[in-house]
C-alpha positions as CSV (number, residue, x, y, z in Angstrom):
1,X,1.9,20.3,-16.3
2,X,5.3,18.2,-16.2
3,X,5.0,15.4,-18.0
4,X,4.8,12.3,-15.0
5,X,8.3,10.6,-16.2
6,X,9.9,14.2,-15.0
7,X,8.1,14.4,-12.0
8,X,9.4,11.0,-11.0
9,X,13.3,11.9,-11.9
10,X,12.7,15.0,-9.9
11,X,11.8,12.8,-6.5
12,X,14.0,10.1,-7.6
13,X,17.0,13.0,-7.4
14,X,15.3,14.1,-4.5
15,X,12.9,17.1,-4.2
16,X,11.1,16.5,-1.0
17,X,7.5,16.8,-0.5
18,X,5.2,17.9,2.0
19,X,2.0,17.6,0.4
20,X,0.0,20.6,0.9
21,X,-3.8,22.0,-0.8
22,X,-3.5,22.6,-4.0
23,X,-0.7,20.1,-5.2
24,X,-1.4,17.9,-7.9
25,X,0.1,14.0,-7.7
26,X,-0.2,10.9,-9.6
27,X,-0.4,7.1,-8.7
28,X,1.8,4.9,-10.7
29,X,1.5,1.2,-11.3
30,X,-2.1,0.9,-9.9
31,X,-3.6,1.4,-13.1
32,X,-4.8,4.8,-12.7
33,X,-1.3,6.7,-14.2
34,X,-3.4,8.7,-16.6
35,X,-5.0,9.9,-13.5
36,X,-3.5,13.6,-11.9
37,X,-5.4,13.7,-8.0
38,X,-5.0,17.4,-6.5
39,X,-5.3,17.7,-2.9
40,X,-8.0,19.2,-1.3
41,X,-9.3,19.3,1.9
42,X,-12.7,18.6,0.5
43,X,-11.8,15.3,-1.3
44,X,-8.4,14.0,-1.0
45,X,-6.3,15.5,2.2
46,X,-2.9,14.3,4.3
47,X,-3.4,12.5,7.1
48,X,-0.9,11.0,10.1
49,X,-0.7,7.7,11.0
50,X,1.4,5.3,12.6
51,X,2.9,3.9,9.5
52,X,3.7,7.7,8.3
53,X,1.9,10.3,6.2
54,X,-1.3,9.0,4.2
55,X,-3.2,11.0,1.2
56,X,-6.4,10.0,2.3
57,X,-9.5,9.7,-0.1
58,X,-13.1,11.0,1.2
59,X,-16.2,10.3,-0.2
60,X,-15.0,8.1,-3.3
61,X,-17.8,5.9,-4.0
62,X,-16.3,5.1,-7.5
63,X,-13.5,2.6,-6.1
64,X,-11.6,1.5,-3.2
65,X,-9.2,3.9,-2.1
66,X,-9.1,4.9,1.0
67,X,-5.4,6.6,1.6
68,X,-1.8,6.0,0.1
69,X,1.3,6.1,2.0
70,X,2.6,9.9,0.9
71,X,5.9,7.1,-1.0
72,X,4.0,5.9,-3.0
73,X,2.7,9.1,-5.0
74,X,4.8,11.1,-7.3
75,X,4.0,14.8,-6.9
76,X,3.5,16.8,-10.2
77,X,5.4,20.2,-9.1
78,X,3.4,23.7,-10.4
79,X,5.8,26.4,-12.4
80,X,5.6,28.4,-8.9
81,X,6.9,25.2,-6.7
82,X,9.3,24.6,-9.3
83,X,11.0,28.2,-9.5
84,X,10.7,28.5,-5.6
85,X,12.7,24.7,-5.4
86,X,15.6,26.3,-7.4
87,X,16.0,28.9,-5.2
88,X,19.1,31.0,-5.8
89,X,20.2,28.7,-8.1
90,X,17.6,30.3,-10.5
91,X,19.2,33.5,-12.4
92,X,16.5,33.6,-15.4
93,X,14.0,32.4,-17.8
94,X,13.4,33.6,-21.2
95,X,10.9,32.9,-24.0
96,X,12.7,31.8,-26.9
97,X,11.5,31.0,-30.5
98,X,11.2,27.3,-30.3
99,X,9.9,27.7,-26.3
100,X,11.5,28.7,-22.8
101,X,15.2,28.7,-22.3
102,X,15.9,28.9,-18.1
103,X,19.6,29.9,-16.7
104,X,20.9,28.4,-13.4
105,X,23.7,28.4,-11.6
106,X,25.4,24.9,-10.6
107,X,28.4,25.6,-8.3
108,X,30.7,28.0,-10.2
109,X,28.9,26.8,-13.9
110,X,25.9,28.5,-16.0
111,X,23.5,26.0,-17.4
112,X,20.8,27.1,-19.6
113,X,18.1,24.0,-19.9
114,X,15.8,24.7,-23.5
115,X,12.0,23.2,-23.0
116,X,8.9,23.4,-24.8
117,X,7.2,25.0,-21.5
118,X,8.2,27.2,-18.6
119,X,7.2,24.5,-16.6
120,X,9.4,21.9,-18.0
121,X,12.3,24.4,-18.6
122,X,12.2,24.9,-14.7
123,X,12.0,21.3,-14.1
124,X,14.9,20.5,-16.1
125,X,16.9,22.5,-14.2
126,X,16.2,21.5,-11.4
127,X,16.9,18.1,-11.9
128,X,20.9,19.5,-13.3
129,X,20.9,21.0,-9.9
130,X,19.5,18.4,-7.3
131,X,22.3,16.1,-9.6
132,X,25.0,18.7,-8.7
């Protein structure tokens, strides 16, 4: 997994989201941001409402959380979302000796982001290429 402070650059450079089964997501400054909730139609889905999209809560009996307003939850991209949001920006990713070296292309220019993970090395890309 990304660590969270990634996942946040990555929305704050803007990766959308449209939260679907299966994505993972945190909720900062309520005093759960240890806490990584995956959706699931079982327990916590995406609901409409007036106000917007909600990631609605069932059957917690442990607190008071009902839904969230979609804004304010960071999603936690997987290595598959990652690699799919680079598109064909992505040329290739490599295990190296000290981790995971991945190549992108930004405009005419080659970047190649080092990270300890595949995960990470695909989300600092993406965050050279969302910045242009």
């Amino acid at each position: 997994m990304i660590p969270i402070p990634t996942a946040r650059h990555l929305r704050d450079a803007g990766l959308s989201w449209t939260p679907a089964d299966g994505d993972r997501f945190v909720l900062p400054d309520r005093g759960m941001d240890d806490d990584v909730f995956t959706i699931s139609e079982m327990v916590v889905e995406v609901r409409s409402s007036p106000a917007g999209r909600l990631i609605a809560f069932n059957g917690t009996t442990e607190w008071a959380l009902d839904a969230v307003e979609q804004a304010e939850a960071i999603w936690v991209p997987r290595e598959s979302q990652l690699r799919e949001a680079l598109g064909e920006a992505m040329l290739s990713l490599v295990r190296a000796e000290d981790g995971w070296r991945c190549t992108v292309r930004v405009g005419r220019q080659l970047l190649e982001v080092a990270a300890p993970t595949a995960e990470e090395a695909y989300a600092d890309a993406l965050l050279r290429v969302l910045d242009g």
